[in-house]
C-alpha positions in Angstrom: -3.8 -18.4 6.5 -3.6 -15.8 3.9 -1.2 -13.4 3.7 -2.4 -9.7 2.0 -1.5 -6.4 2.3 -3.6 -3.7 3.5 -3.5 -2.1 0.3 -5.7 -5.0 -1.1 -8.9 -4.1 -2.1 -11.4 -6.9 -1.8 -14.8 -6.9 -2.2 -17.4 -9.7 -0.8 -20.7 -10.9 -1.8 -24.0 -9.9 0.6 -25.5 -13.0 -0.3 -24.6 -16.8 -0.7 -24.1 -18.0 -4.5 -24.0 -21.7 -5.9 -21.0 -23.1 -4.7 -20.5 -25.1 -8.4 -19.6 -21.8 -10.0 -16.5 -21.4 -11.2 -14.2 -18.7 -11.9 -15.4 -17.6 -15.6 -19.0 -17.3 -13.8 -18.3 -15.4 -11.0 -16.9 -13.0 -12.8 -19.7 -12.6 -14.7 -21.2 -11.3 -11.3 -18.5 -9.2 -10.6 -18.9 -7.7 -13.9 -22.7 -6.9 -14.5 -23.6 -7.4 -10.5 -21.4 -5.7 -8.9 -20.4 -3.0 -11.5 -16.7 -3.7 -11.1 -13.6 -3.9 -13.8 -13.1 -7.8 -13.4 -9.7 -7.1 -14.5 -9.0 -4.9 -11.3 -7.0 -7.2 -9.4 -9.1 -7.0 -6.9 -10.1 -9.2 -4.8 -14.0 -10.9 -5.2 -15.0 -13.2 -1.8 -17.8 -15.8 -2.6 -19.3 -18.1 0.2 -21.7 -20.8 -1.2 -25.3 -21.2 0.0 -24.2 -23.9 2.7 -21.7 -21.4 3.9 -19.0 -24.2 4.1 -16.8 -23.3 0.9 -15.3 -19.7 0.2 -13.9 -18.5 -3.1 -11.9 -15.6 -3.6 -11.7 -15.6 -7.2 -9.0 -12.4 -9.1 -6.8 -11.5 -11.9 -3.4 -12.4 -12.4 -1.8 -10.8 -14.8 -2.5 -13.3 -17.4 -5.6 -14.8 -15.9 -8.3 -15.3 -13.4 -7.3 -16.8 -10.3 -9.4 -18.7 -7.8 -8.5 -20.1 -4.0 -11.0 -22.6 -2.8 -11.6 -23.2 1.3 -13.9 -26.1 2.1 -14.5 -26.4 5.6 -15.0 -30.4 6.6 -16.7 -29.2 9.4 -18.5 -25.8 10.9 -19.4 -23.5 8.5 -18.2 -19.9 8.1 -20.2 -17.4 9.5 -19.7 -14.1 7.4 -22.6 -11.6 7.4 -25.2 -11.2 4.5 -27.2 -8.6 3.9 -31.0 -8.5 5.0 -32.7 -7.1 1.9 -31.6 -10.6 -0.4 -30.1 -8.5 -3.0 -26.9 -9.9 -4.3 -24.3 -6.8 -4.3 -20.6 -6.5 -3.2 -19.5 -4.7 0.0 -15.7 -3.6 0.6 -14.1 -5.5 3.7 -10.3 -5.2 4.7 -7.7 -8.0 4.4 -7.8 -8.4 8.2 -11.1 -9.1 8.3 -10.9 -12.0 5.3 -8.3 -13.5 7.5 -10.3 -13.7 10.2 -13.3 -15.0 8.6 -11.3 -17.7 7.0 -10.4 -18.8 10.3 -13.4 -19.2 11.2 -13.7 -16.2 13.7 -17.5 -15.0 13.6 -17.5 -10.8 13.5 -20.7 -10.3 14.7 -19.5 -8.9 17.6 -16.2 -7.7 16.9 -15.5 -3.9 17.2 -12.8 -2.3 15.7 -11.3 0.6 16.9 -11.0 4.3 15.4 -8.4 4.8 12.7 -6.7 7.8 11.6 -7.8 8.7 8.3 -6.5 11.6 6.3 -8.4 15.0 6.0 -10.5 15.7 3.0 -10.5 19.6 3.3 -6.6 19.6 2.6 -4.0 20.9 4.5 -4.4 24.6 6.4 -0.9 26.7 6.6 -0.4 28.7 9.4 3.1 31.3 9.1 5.0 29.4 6.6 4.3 25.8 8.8 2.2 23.3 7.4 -0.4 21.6 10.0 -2.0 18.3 10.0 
């Protein structure tokens, strides 16, 4: 199980890649595919084409990293986009967890979460309201 904190940013692939590529050449996605800083530290999810091997490849202060999942049986079922264009989409370390487990999120739901206002804060008689 892997063990992130929220605060992680990780980014997944919307469409299978070969599942020979290593490291040096998924970042070459990340880079001129996705548009992101390889360098980032964050965190770049890669299933292969068979959907039975997952790579989360990322930089460690003095190098790339990459964890490997082969699954000896099933395959993992994470969701790709329609249009076949290979781009990145943002997930949350929750939901890498659980497709690493093997949990399908097809139907999951997730419920509403507070998120801060973008307007700022109003002040009303010297009080500050939220």
């Amino acid at each position: 199980m892997l063990s992130l904190p929220p605060s992680v940013r990780l980014f997944v692939a919307t469409q299978p890649i070969d599942g020979r590529k290593g490291a040096d050449s998924l970042m070459v996605l990340v880079r001129d595919v996705f548009q992101q800083d390889p360098l980032s530290g964050f965190l770049f999810v890669f299933f292969s084409k068979r959907c039975d091997r997952v790579r989360i490849v990322y930089w460690d202060r003095n190098g790339f990293a990459m964890w490997t999942k082969r699954l000896e049986k099933g395959r993992f079922r994470p969701t790709f986009s329609a249009d076949g264009r290979l781009a990145s989409s943002a997930i949350e370390a929750a939901e890498l967890a659980l497709i690493v487990e093997g949990i399908e999120l097809a139907g999951a739901r997730g419920r509403p979460r507070w998120e801060p206002a973008k307007a700022g804060l109003k002040k009303t008689h010297g009080a500050v309201n939220f």
